[in-house]
BALOBA-1460 file (C-alpha; in Angstrom, 3 decimals):
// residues 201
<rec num="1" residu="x" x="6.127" y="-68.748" z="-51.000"/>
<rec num="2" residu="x" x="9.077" y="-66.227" z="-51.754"/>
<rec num="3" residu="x" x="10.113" y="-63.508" z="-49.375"/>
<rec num="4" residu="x" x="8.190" y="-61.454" z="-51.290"/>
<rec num="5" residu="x" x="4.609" y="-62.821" z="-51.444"/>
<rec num="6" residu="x" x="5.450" y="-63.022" z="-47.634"/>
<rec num="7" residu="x" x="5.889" y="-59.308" z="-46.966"/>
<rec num="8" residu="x" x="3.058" y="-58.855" z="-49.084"/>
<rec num="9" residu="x" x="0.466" y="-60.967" z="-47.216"/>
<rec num="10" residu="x" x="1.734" y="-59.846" z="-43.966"/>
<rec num="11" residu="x" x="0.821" y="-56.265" z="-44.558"/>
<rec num="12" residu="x" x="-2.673" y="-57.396" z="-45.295"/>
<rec num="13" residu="x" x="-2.821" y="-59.437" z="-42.471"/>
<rec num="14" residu="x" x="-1.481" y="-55.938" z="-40.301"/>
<rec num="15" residu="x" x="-4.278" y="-53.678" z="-42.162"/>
<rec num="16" residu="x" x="-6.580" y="-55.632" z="-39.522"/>
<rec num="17" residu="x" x="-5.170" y="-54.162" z="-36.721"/>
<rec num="18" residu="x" x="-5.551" y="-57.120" z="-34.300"/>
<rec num="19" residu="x" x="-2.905" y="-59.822" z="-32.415"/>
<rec num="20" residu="x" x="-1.600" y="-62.391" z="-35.195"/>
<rec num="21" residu="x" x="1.799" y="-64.423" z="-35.445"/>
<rec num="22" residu="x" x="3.020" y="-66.679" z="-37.402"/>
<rec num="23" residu="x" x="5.484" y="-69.887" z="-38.182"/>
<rec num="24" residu="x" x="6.746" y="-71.826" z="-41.343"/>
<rec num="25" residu="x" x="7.362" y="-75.314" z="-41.681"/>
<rec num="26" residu="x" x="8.245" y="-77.368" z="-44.734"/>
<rec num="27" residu="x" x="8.472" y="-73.914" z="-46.222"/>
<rec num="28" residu="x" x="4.388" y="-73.532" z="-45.633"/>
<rec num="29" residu="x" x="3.443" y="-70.564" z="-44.074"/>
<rec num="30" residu="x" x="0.556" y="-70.808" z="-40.835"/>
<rec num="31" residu="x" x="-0.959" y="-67.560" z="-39.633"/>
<rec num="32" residu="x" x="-2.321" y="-67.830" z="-36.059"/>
<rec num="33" residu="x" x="-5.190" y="-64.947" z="-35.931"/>
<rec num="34" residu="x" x="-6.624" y="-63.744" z="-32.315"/>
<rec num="35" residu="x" x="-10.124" y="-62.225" z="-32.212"/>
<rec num="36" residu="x" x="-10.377" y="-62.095" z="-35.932"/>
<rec num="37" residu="x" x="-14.186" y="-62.704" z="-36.725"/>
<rec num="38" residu="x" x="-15.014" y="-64.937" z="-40.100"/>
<rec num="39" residu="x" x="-15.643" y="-61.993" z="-41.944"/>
<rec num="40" residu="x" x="-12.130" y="-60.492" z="-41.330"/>
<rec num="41" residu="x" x="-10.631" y="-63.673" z="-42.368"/>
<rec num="42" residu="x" x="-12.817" y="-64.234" z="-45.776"/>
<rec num="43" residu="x" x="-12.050" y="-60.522" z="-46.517"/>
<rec num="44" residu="x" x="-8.087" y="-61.121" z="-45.607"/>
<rec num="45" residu="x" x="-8.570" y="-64.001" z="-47.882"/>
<rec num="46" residu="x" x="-10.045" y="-62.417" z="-50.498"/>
<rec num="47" residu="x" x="-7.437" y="-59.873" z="-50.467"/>
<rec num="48" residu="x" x="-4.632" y="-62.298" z="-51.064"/>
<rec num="49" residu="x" x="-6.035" y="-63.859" z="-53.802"/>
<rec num="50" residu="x" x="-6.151" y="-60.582" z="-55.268"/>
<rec num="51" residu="x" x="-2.893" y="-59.930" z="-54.472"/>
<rec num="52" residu="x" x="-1.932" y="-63.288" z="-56.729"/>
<rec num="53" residu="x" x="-4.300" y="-62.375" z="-59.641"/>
<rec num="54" residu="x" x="-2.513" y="-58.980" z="-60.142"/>
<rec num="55" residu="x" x="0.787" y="-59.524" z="-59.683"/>
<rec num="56" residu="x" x="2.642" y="-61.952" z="-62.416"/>
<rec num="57" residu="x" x="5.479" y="-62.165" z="-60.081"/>
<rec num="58" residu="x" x="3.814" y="-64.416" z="-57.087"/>
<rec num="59" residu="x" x="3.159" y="-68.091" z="-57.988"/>
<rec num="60" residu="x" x="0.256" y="-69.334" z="-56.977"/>
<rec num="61" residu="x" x="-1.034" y="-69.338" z="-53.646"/>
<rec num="62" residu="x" x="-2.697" y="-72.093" z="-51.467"/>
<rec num="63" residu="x" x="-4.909" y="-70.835" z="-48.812"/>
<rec num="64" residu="x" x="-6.362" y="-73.323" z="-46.103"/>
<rec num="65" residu="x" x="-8.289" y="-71.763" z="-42.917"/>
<rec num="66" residu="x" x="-8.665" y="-74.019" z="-40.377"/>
<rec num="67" residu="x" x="-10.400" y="-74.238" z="-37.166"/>
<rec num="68" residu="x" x="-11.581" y="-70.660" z="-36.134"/>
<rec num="69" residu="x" x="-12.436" y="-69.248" z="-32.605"/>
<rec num="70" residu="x" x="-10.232" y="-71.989" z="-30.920"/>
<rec num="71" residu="x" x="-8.206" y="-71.908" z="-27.776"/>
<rec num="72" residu="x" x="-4.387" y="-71.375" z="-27.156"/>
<rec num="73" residu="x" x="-4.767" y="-74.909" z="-25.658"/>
<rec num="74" residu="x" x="-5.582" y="-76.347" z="-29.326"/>
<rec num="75" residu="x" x="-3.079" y="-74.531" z="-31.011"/>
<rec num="76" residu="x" x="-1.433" y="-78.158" z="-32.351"/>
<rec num="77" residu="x" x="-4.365" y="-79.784" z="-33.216"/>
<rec num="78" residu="x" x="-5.413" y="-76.780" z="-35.181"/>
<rec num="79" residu="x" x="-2.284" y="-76.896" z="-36.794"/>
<rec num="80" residu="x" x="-2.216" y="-80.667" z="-37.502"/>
<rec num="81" residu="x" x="-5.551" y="-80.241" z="-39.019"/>
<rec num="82" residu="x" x="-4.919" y="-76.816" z="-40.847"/>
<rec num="83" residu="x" x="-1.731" y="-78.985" z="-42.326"/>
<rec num="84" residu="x" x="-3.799" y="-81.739" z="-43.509"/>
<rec num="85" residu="x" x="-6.163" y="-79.068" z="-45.381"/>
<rec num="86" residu="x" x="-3.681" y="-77.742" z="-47.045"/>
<rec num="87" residu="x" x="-2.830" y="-81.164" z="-48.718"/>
<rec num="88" residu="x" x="-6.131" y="-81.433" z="-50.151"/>
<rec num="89" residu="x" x="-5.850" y="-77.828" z="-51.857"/>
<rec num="90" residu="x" x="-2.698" y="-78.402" z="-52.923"/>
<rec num="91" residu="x" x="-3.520" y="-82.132" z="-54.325"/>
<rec num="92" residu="x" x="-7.072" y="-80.795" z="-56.199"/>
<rec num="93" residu="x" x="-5.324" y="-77.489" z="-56.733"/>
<rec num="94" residu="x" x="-8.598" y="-75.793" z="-54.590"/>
<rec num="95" residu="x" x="-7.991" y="-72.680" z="-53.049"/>
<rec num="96" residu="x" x="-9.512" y="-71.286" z="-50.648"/>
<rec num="97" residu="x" x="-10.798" y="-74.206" z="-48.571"/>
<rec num="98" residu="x" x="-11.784" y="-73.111" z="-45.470"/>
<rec num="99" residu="x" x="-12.644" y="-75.872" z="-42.235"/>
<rec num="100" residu="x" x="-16.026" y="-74.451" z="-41.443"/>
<rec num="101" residu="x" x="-16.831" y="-75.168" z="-44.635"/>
<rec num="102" residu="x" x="-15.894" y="-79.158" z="-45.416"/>
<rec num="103" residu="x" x="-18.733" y="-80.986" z="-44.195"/>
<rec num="104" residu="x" x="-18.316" y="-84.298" z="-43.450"/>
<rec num="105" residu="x" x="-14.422" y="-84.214" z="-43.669"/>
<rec num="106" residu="x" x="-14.398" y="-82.245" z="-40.527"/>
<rec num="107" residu="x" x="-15.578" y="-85.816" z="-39.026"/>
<rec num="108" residu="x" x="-12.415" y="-87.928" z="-40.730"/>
<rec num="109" residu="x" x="-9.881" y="-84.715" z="-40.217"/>
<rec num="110" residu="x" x="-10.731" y="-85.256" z="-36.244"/>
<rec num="111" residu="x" x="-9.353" y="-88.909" z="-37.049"/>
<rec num="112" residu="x" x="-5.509" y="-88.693" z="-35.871"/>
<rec num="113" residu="x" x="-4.672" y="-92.565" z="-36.912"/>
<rec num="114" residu="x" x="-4.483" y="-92.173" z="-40.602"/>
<rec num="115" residu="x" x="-4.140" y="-96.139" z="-41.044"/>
<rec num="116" residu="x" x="-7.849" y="-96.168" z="-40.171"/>
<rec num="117" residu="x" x="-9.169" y="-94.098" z="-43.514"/>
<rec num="118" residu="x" x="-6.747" y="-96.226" z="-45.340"/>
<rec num="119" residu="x" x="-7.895" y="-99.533" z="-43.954"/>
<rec num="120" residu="x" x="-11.465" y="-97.976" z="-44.018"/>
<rec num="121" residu="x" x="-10.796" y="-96.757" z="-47.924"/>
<rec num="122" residu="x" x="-9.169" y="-100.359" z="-49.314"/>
<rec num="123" residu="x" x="-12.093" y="-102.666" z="-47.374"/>
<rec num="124" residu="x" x="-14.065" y="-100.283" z="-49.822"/>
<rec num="125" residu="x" x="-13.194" y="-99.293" z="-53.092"/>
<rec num="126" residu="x" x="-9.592" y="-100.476" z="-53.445"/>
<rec num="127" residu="x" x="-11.066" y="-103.326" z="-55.515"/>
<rec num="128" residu="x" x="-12.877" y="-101.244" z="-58.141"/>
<rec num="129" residu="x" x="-9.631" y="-98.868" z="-58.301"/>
<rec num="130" residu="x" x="-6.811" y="-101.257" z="-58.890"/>
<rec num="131" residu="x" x="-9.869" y="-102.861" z="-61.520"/>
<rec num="132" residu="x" x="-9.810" y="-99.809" z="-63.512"/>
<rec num="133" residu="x" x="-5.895" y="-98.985" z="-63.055"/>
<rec num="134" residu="x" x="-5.001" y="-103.011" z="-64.503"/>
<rec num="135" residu="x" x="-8.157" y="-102.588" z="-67.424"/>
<rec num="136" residu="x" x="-8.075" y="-99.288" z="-68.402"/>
<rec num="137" residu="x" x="-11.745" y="-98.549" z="-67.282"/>
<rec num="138" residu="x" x="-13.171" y="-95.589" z="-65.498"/>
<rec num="139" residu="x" x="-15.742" y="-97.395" z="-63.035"/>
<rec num="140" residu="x" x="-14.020" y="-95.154" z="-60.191"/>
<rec num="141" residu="x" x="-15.936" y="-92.159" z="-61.528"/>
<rec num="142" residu="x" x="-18.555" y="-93.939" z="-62.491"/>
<rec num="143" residu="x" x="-19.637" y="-95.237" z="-59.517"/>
<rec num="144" residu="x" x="-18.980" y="-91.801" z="-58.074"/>
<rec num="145" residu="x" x="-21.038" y="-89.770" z="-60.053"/>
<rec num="146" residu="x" x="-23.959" y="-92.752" z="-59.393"/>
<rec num="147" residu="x" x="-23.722" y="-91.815" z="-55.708"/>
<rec num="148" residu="x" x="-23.895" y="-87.932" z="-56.785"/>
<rec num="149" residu="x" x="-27.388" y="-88.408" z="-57.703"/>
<rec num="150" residu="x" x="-28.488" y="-90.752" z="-55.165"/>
<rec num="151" residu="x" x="-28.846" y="-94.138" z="-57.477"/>
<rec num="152" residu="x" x="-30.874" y="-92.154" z="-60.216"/>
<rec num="153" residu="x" x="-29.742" y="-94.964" z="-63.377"/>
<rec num="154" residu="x" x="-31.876" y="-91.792" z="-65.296"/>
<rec num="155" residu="x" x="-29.551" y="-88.483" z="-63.984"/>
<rec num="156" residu="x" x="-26.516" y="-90.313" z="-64.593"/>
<rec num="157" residu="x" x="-27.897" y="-91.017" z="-68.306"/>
<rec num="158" residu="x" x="-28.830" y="-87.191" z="-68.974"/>
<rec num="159" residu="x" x="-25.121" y="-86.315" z="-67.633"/>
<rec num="160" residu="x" x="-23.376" y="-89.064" z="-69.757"/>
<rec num="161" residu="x" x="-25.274" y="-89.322" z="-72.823"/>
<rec num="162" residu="x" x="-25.415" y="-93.406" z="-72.193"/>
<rec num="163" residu="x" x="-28.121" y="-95.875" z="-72.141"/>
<rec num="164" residu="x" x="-29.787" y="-96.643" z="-69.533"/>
<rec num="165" residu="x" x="-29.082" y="-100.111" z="-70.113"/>
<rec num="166" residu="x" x="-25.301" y="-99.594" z="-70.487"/>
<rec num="167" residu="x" x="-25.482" y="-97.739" z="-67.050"/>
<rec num="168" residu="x" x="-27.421" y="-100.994" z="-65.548"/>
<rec num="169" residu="x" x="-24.782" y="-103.003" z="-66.897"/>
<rec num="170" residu="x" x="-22.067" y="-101.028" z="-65.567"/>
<rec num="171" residu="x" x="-23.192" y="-101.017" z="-62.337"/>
<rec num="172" residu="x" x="-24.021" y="-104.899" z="-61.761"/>
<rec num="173" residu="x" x="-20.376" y="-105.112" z="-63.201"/>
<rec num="174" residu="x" x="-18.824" y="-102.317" z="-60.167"/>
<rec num="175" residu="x" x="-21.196" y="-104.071" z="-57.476"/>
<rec num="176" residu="x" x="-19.967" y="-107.732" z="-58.561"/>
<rec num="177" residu="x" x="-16.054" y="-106.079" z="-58.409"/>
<rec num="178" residu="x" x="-16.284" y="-104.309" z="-55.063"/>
<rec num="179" residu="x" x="-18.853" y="-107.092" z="-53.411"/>
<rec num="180" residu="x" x="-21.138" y="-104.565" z="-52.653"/>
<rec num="181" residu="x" x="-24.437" y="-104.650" z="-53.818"/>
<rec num="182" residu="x" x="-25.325" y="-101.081" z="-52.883"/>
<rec num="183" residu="x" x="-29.062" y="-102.652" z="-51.292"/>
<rec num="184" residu="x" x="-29.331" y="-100.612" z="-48.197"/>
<rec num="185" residu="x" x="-28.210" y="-97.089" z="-46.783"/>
<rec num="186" residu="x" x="-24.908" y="-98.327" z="-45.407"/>
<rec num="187" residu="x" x="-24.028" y="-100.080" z="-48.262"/>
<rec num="188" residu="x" x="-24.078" y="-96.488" z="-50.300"/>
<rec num="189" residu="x" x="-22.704" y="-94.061" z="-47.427"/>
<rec num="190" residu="x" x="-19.682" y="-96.605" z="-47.126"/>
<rec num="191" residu="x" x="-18.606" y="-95.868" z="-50.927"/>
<rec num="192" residu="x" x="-19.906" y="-92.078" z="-50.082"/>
<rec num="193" residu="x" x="-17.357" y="-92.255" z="-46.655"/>
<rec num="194" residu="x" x="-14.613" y="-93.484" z="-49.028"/>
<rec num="195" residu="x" x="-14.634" y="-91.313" z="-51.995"/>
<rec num="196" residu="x" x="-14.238" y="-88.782" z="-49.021"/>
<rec num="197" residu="x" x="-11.706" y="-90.366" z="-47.242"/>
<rec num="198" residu="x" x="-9.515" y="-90.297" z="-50.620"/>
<rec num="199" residu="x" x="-9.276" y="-86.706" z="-51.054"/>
<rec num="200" residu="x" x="-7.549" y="-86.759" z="-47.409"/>
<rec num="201" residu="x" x="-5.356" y="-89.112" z="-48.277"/>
């Protein structure tokens, strides 16, 4: 962010009237809040985004808010996390994400050893992606959207417009690729686990 956008958010931040500071690093900007309740920070939020819509002159703005109501003591693994966050915003160009809000990716964002989503995400789908990198196919969001609505071959065929029997097809073809043949609930919240995973990493 410029110098500008800086001064900017920091007087919004002020307008609170409570204990904040704040470092940079890789030229990212992390706001420690004390005692600010969620609705201070959504409304702080809120306000900067406004502050980006109006003014032509600030580039756009990625806001992550990560762990609230946490101790001094966890200061760097708020951080750490916060900085992770912000990676996913900034790689599917979301913004605001907040922590609170994520789901199960709070569970893999408490994973420090990174090497284990990737080992955990290649055992997994790797297959099916490379398959549809090397043949020009789209079985990655296939399979993903099949997950969306919980194996139903009949949602998938209102959303896509295909056949039923072109979705059956494409699916014997994904679970013969990834060796998976999606039987039991382990088999589907593996794939589920991974698709998650890869927005992390």
């Amino acid at each position: 962010m410029s110098g500008k956008s800086d001064r900017h958010i920091e007087r919004i931040i002020h307008s609170v009237k409570k204990p904040w500071g704040n470092f940079k690093v890789d030229a990212i900007n992390y706001y420690v809040l004390n005692g600010f309740s969620s609705d201070e920070i959504e409304s702080l939020v809120g306000n900067i985004q406004a502050l980006q819509y109006n003014s032509l002159s600030i580039k756009r703005i990625h806001i992550s808010v990560g762990i609230e109501k946490g101790r001094l003591s966890e200061l760097s693994k708020s951080y750490q996390i916060t900085s992770r966050i912000n990676n996913i915003s900034e790689k599917n160009d979301m913004s605001p994400v907040y922590y609170d809000k994520m789901g199960m990716k709070k569970i893999l964002l408490a994973v420090d050893n990174i090497k284990v989503l990737k080992s955990f995400y290649d055992d997994n789908l790797l297959k099916l992606k490379n398959y549809d990198k090397e043949n020009g196919t789209e079985y990655m969001e296939f399979l993903r959207m099949y997950l969306k609505y919980d194996g139903s071959v009949q949602k998938v065929a209102e959303e896509t417009f295909v056949h039923r029997n072109t979705i059956n097809y494409q699916m014997s073809k994904i679970k013969k690729i990834l060796g998976n043949d999606m039987k039991t609930l382990d088999d589907k919240l593996n794939l589920m686990l991974a698709f998650q995973i890869e927005t992390l990493l």
